[in-house]
N, C-alpha and C positions, 0 to 999 in steps of 0.2 A: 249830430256830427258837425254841423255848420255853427251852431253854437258854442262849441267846443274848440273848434278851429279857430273862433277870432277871439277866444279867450287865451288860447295858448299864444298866439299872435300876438297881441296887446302887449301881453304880461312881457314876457319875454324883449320883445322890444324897447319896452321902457327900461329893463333893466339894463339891459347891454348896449344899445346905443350909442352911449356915450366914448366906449371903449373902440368898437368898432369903427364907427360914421368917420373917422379920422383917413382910418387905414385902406377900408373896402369900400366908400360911397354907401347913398340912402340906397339906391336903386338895390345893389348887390345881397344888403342885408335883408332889404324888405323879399327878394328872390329865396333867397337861402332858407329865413325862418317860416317861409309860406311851404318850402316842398319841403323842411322837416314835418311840421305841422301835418302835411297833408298824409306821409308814411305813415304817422305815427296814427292818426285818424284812420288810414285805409286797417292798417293791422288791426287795430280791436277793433274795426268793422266784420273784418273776416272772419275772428275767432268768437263773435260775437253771433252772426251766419252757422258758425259752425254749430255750438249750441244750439241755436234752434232749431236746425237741421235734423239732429239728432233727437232732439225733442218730440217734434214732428214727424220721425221714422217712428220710433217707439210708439207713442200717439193712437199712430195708425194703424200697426199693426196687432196692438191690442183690442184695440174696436174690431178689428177683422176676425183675429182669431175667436174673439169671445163670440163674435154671432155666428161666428161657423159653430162652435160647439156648440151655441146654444140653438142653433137651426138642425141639426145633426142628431142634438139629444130629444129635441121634441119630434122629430121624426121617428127614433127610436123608440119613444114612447108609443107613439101610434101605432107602429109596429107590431107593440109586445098588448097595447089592447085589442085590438084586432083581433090577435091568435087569443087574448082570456076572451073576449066575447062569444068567440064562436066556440065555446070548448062543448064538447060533446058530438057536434060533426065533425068526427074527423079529417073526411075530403073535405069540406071548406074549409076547416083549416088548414090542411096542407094547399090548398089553393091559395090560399090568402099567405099564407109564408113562402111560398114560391115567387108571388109574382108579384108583391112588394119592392122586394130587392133585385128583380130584375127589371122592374120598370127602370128605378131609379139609377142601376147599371146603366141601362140603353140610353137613357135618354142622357146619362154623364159622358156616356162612347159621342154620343150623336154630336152632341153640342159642343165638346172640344172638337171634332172631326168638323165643322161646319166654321166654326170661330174661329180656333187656335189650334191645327194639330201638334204644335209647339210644347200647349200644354200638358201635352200624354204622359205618363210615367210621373218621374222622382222628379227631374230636374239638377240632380244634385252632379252627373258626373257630367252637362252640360256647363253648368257653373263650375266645374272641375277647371276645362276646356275654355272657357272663355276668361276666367283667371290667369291661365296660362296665356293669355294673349293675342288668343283666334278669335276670328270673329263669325257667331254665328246668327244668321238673320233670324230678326220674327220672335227670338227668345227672351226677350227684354220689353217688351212692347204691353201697351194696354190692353190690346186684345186677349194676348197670353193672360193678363193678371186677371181677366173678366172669367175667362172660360178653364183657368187654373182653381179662383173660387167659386163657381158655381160647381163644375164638375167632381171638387173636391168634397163639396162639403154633401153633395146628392152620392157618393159613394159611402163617406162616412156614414151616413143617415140610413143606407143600407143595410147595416150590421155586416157585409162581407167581412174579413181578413185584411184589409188595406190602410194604413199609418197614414200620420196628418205630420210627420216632421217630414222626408223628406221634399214632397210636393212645397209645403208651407216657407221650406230655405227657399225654394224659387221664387214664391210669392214676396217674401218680403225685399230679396235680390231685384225683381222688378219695382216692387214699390220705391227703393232708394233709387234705381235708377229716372223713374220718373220724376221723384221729387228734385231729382239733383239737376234735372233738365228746368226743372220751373225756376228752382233757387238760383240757375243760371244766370235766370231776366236781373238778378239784383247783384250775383257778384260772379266774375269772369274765373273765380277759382276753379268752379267744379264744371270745366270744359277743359282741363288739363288732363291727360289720358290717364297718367298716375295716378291722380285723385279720384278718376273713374274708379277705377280698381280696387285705393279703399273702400269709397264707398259700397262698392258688390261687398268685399271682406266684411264691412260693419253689416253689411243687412242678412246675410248669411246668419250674420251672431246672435241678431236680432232673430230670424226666423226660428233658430232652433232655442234661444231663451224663451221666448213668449209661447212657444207651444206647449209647455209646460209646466211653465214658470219655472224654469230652473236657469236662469241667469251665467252661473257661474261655468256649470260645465255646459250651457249652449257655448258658451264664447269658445271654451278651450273643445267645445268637437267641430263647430267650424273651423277651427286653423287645423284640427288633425285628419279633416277630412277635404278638405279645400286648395290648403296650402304647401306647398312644397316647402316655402322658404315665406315666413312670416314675416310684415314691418313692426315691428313694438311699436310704433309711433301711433298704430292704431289700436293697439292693446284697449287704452283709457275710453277711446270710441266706444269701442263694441261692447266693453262693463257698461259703460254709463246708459248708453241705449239698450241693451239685452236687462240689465236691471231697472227703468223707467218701465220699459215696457214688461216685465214680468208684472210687476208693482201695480200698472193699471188692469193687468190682465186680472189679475187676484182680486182687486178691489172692485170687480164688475162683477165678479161674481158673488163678493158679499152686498153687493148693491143689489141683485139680484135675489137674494137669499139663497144661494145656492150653499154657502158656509156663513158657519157665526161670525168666523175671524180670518185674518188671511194667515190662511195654516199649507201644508203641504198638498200635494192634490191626492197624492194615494199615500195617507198619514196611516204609517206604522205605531205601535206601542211595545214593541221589545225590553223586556228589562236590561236595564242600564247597566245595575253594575255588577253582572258576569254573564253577557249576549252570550257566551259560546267558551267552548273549553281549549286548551290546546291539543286534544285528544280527537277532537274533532278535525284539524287539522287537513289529515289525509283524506277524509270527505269532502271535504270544501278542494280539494287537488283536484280528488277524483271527479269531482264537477266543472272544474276547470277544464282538465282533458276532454273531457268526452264533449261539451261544450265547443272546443277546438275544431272535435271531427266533425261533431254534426252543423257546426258552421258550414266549413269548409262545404261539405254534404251539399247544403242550403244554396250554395251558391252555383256548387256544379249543375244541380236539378233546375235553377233556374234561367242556366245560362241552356242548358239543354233543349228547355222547353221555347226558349227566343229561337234559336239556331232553327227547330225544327219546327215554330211558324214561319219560319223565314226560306224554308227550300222551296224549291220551284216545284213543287208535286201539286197532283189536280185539286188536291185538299185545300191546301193553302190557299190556292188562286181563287178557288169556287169563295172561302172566307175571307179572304182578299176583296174580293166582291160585292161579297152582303157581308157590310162589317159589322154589322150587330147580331148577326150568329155566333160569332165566339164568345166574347161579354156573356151575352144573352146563356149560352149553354153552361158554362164554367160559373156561372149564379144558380143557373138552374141544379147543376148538379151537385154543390155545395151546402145552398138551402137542403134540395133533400135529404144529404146527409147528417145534418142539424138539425133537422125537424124533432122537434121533443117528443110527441107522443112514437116514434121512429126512432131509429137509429140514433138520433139525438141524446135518449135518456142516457144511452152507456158513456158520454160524453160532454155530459153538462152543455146542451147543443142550446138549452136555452139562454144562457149567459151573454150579454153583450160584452163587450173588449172591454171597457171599462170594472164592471162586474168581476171580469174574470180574476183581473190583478189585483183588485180589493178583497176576491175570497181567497186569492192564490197568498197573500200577505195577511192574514189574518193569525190569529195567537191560539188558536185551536188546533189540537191533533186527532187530525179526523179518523185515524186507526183504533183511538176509544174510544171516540163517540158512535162508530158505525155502528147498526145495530140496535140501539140504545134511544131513548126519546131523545129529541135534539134538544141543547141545553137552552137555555138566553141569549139573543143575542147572537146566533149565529147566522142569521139575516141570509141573503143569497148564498152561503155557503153549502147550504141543505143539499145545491144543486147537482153537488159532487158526491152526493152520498146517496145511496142506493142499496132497495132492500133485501136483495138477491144478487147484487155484483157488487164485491171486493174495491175498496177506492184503489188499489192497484190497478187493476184492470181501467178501471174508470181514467184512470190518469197518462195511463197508458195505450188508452186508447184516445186520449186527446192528442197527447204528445205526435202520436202517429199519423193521425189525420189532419192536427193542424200543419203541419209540417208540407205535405205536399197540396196544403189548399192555398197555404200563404205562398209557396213557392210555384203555384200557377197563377194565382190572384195578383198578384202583380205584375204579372204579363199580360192581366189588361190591357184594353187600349182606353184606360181610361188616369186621371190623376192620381197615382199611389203611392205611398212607401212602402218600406220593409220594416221600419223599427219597429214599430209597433206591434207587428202580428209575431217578430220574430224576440220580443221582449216578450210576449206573452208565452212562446214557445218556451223559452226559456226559464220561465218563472214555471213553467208546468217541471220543466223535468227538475229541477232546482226544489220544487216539491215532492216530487216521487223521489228522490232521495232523501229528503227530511224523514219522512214518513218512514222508508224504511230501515233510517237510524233508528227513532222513534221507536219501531218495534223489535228493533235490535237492543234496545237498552230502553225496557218499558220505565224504568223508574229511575234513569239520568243516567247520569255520570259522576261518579262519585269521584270528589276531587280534596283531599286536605281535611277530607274527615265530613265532609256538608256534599250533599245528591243534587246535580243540578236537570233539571231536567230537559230535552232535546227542544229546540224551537224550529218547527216545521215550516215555516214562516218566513225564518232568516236563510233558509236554505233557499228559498223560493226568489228571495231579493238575490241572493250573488248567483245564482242559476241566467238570471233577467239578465244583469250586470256582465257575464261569461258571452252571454248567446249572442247577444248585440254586439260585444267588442269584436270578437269571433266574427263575425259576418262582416261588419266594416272596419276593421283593423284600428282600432283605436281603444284609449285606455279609459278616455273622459266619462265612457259610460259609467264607470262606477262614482263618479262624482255627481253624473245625472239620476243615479239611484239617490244618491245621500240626498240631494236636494227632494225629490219626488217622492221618497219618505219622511222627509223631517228627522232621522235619527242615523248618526254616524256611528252605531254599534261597532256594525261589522266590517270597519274600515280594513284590518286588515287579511283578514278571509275572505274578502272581496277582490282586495286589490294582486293577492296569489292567485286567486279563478280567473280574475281578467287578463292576469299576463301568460299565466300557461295554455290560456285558450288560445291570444293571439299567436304565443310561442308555436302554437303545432296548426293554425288555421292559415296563417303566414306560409309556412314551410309547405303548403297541400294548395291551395287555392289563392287567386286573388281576392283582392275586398270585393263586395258587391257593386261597389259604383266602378269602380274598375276596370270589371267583369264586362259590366253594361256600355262604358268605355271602347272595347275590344270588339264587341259585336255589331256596335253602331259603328265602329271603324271613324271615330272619331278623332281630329289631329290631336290625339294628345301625347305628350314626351311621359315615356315609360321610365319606370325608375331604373339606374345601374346598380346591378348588385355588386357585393362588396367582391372583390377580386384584382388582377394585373391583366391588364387589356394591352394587348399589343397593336393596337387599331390607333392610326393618327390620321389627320384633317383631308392630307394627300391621298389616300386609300378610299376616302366615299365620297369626297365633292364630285359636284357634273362640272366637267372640264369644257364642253363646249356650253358656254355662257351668252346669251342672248345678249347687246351691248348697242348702245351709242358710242358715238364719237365726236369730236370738235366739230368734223368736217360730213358729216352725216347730211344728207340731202332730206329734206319733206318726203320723198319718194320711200326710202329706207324707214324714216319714220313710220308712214302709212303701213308699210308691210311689217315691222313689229310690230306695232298695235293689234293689223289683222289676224297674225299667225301665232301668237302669244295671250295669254293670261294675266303676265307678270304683275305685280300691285306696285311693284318700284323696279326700274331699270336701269343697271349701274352705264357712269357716263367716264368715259376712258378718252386722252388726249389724242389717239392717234388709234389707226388698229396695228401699226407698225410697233409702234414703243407701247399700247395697254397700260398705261399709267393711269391708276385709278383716279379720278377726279373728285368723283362723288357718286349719290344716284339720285334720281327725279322720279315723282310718284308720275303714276297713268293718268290719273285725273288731271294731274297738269300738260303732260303732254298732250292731251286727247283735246285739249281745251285751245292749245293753241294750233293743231292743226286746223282745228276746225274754222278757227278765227281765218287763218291763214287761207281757205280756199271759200272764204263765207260771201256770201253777194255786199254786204256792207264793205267791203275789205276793197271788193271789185269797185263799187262805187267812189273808192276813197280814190283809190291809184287811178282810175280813170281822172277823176276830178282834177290831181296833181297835174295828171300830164298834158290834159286838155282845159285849160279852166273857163274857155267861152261857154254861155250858157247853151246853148242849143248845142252842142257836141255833148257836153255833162247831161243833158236830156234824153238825146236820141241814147246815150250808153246804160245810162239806170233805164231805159226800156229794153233793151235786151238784155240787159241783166238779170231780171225779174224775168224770162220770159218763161222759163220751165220751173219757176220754184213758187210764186204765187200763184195760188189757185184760187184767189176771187177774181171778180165778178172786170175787176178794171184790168189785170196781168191779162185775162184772156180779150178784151178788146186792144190792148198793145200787141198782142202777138199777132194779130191780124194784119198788120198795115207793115209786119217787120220781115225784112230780106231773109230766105232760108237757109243763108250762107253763115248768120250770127250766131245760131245753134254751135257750127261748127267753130266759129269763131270762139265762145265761150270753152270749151273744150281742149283746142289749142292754147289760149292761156291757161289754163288748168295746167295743162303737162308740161310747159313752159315755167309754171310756180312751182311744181314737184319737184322741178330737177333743182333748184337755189338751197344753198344751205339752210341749217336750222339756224336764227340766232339765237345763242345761248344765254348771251346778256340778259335777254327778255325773259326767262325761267327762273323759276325757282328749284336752287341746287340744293340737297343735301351736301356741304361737305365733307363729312364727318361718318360716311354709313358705318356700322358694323363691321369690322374685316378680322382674320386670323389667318396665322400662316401655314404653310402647310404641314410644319412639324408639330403642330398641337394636337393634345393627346385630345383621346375620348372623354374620358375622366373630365378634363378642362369642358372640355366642347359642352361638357352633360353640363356641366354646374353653369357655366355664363349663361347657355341658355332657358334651363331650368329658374337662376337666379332674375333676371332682366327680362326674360319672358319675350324671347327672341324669336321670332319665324324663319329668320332667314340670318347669314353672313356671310360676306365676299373673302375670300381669299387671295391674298397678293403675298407676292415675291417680290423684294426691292420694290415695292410698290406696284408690281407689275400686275394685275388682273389675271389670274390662272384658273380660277374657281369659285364654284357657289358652292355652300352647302343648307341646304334648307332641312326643315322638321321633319321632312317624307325623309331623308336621306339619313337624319342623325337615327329615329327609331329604327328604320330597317337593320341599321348597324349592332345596335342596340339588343334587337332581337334575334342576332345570328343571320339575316337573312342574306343571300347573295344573285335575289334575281335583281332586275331591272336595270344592269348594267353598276348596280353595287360590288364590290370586290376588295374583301378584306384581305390586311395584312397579313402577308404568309407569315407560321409561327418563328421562324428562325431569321426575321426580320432585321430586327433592333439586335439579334447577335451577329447579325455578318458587319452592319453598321459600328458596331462597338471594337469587332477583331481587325477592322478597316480591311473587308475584302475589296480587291480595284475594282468595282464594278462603275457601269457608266453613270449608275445614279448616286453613289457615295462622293465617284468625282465631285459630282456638282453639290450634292450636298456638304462637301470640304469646301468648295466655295463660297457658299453661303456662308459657310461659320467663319470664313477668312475676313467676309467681307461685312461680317457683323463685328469680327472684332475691329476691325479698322475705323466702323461707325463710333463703336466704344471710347477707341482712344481719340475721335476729334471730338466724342462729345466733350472734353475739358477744355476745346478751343473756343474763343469768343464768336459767336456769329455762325455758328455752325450749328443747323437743326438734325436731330438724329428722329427717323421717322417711329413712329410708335407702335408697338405689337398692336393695338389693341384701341378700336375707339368706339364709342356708344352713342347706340341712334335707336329713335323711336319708331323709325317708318318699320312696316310689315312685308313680307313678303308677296 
């Protein structure tokens, strides 16, 4: 860069010079092309940071993800030798399949409960919530990302029911956040709150590409799961990082030999050219819907099962207690229901999650081979076939048990997701419907004179595709299918099952992180459905407003401070006139009171008023005499008058009562404000859009109102406790028919006095104040 700089310098100098030196002086010119020079150097340093920023996200989170599966999959291994070793005792093997996966439960409960209980869950409707603008502690941090990958990858290793995408958004959401604090030490960019934010957005896109390796649709189901109102600016981000890092993920694992080539992770072979008939159609619907309920279903059972750890009954408290009894029992009772020589066999119990979507996707119709010697090639598939039970029954009995194991299993207190168990949910029933197409039409579908025959297979991919959008409302999962097959056959018999699923799981339930949202009672802004909201600004602000003023004493400071929360408190000229000024954060004010009554302070003003040394002495000895506690304060207190106690004290309340000066603060001028005629509708979008916590309300400038996030959601959700009080319905019509009431009056004067603003705004010199201003501070 410094090389660079006195090249451009030189060069440029010599040429122009001549032109210039006449007009501007050496000095002027030599100024000018030095801070062009220098912009022009600081920007492709920046974008230069940025790159490798991105580089280094990816990077790292492909190193992570690969050794978590590859620590996860060799644990599974041990797993599934263990139970062939001991085959023939059947108690030890059921011992040894029990308490396998509940070791490694416990000890994933114990160690986020110890390290990070930050870590617990998804993470995903946390990152919802802190997109939005709130700020939650401890969930960004390194400890989180220690005890999010160890606890994760000891559950995965498990073989329970529990996903590696939603946990994994968090992880890599922390990883950008740390990297973007070190990238700091080199450029000042990524300490701007904005750019916070992208980078959470890019790491999000990264967590859920590299889990995968599906690049494309990670990016686009982070913003559909994340974002309200996405920036395109980070569009190119989150490709270029979600595709690096898919790229090294893949090529670790041919490094590895875990694949010849970097091919898909669950590569399909569907024939190409005729996947599926248009006759088929209404099956691929009817997997859509039903796909919709049993989302919806998915979400209820699991929000059930939170609700009803979370009552106050002796059950709860007693597992409240000894927290590795739930974990602990919910493995335990799961395993046994899996147990292969058990209850397992009717259920392919031996199957790991992996397994299961490589036989659930495979190109065999297992309704003629059941029965039958199993042909070539059908590898784990066997596991669903059975000599005495119907693959019906077999599949339907998966469908049904995994269903409410995934939907307890996640209510762990341990690192989990939902996609995963509930993609596999769906790839089962997306099977038992192939299947019995299949035997609805043993020898195809006869189309144009040529029998095509049913692919049991592809019914199982858009079943996956249905279940997943269904449960978190978004559409991307059928593009995370195309990727995670390798083959875009069934693009669009896919993309009808994902949208009739959303269409009817939308209309019955929230999405899952939503859900999780709601119950954790987390500050997050709920969406406004589409409708005419007769609800405006004046109807749910809190009218008594916590406030400074000009003329504000220390004393009134101290007691906001005491009796308040607030994170910024608006500053008004007068309490007579409430002309809004600005607002000032807490930290700033708490900083200068303290200054304001601190024994340095006292030292100082004594010093001013008295400057002979011995008066300046005897005073910093009673100064010090009740706040130092070494070894010298308490030999000064000994020899000092027990009136100076009193003395310090009385200056104390003597400084309380002096104004604040405001000079010496730092003022927002600029907060947030709206007036009181702004609708809901508005309110939802500014805040939703800027990612707002709070906004003051003025009248002619005048301070009337707060409205903050507690008060826009209440609104939002019908509610009218807490001194909330929506507009009555016949509102905005007695305002329209101009009944006299005492508040139409005044609201005629506003409008008089906004047109008057109107027509001086075309006079020179005259400022007309603004609806509307934006500020970063929080509530």
């Amino acid at each position: 860069a410094t090389h660079s700089l006195n090249l451009l310098c030189s060069s440029m100098r010599a040429k122009l010079r001549p032109y210039l030196e006449p007009v501007l002086g050496l000095s002027t010119i030599e100024t000018w092309w030095f801070n062009m020079a220098v912009q022009k150097t600081t920007a492709a340093f920046v974008v230069k940071m940025d790159w490798i920023f991105l580089v280094l996200l990816g990077l790292t989170m492909a190193l992570v993800s690969w050794s978590m599966d590859y620590a996860s999959a060799k644990s599974l291994q041990a797993y599934k030798w263990i139970h062939g070793e001991l085959k023939g005792n059947v108690p030890l093997q059921y011992l040894a399949w029990v308490s396998y996966p509940m070791i490694l439960v416990m000890f994933a409960s114990l160690f986020c409960h110890l390290v990070s209980p930050q870590a617990i869950g998804s993470g995903i409707p946390e990152l919802k919530t802190i997109l939005r603008g709130v700020v939650l502690k401890e969930y960004l941090t390194l400890k989180a990302f220690v005890a999010k990958v160890i606890g994760l990858t000891a559950g995965l290793g498990s073989g329970m029911p529990v996903g590696k995408e939603g946990p994994f958004v968090h992880i890599a959401s922390i990883c950008a956040a740390v990297l973007s604090r070190f990238m700091s030490i080199f450029s000042g960019v990524y300490e701007n709150p904005y750019g916070y934010t992208d980078i959470l957005t890019v790491g999000c896109a990264v967590g859920v590409g590299c889990c995968f390796g599906t690049p494309l649709g990670g990016v686009l189901f982070s913003i559909e799961v994340t974002s309200t109102y996405f920036a395109v600016r980070n569009y190119w981000r989150g490709y270029f990082a979600a595709t690096f890092s898919a790229f090294i993920f893949r090529v670790l694992s041919v490094w590895n030999k875990d694949a010849v080539t970097i091919t898909a992770l669950f590569k399909t072979n569907f024939r190409m050219d005729f996947p599926f008939d248009l006759q088929e159609l209404p099956a691929f619907a009817i997997i859509g819907i039903s796909c919709g309920f049993l989302g919806a279903f998915f979400v209820y059972l699991n929000r059930q099962v939170v609700l009803f750890m979370r009552r106050p009954t002796a059950l709860t408290r007693f597992l409240t207690k000894h927290r590795l009894i739930y974990p602990g029992a919910v493995t335990l009772i799961i395993a046994t229901f899996t147990f292969p020589p058990g209850f397992g066999q009717f259920m392919a119990g031996e199957l790991m999650p992996r397994e299961c979507i490589n036989s659930l996707f495979d190109n065999f119709t297992w309704t003629k081979i059941s029965g039958s010697p199993a042909p070539p090639g059908l590898g784990r598939s066997s596991a669903w076939l059975h000599p005495h039970v119907s693959v019906f029954v077999i599949l339907l009995l998966f469908c049904v048990m995994k269903f409410w194991m995934s939907a307890v299993s996640t209510t762990m207190p341990i690192p989990s997701g939902a996609f995963m168990p509930v993609f596999i949910l769906g790839a089962a029933f997306g099977r038992l419907v192939g299947e019995i197409m299949a035997t609805l039409f043993p020898n195809g579908i006869l189309f144009d004179g040529i029998v095509y025959r049913i692919l049991p297979g592809g019914y199982a991919v858009i079943g996956a595709a249905a279940m997943t959008g269904a449960v978190t409302h978004t559409v991307s999962t059928a593009v995370i299918c195309f990727e995670l097959t390798g083959q875009i056959s069934h693009i669009l018999p896919m993309m009808v099952a994902v949208i009739l699923a959303n269409m009817v799981a939308q209309g019955l339930q929230p999405s899952l992180y939503d859900s999780i949202i709601q119950v954790k009672k987390l500050p997050y802004l709920p969406e406004l459905a589409l409708g005419k909201y007769n609800i405006f600004v004046e109807d749910i602000m809190v009218r008594r407003v916590k406030f400074l003023s000009s003329q504000s004493t220390y004393r009134e400071l101290n007691n906001l401070l005491e009796t308040t929360t607030l994170k910024t408190i608006p500053l008004v000229d007068s309490k007579e006139s409430m002309i809004l000024l600005g607002s000032i954060e807490r930290t700033e004010l708490q900083a200068v009171f303290d200054w304001w009554l601190s024994p340095e302070r006292r030292v100082f003003e004594r010093g001013q008023s008295s400057p002979g040394q011995g008066s300046k002495v005897s005073w910093e000895s009673f100064t010090f005499v009740d706040e130092e506690g070494g070894e010298e304060g308490a030999d000064k207190s000994i020899s000092l008058p027990c009136d100076w106690l009193m003395q310090i004290k009385a200056w104390e309340e003597e400084e309380l009562d002096k104004p604040v000066d405001m000079e010496q603060i730092r003022i927002d001028p600029s907060p947030f404000q709206l007036v009181e005629r702004t609708s809901l509708h508005k309110t939802h979008t500014l805040f939703s859009l800027l990612g707002l916590s709070h906004a003051y309300v003025t009248s002619i400038g005048k301070l009337v109102g707060v409205v903050a996030l507690k008060e826009l959601q209440k609104a939002i959700e019908g509610s009218t406790r807490s001194g909330v009080r929506l507009r009555p319905p016949l509102a905005s019509f007695r305002d329209a028919m101009g009944v006299p009431t005492k508040k139409h009056r005044v609201f005629s004067k506003n409008v008089k006095l906004a047109k008057l603003f109107d027509l001086n705004a075309t006079l020179p010199g005259i400022a007309v104040p603004n609806q509307i201003h934006t500020s970063t501070y929080s509530w």
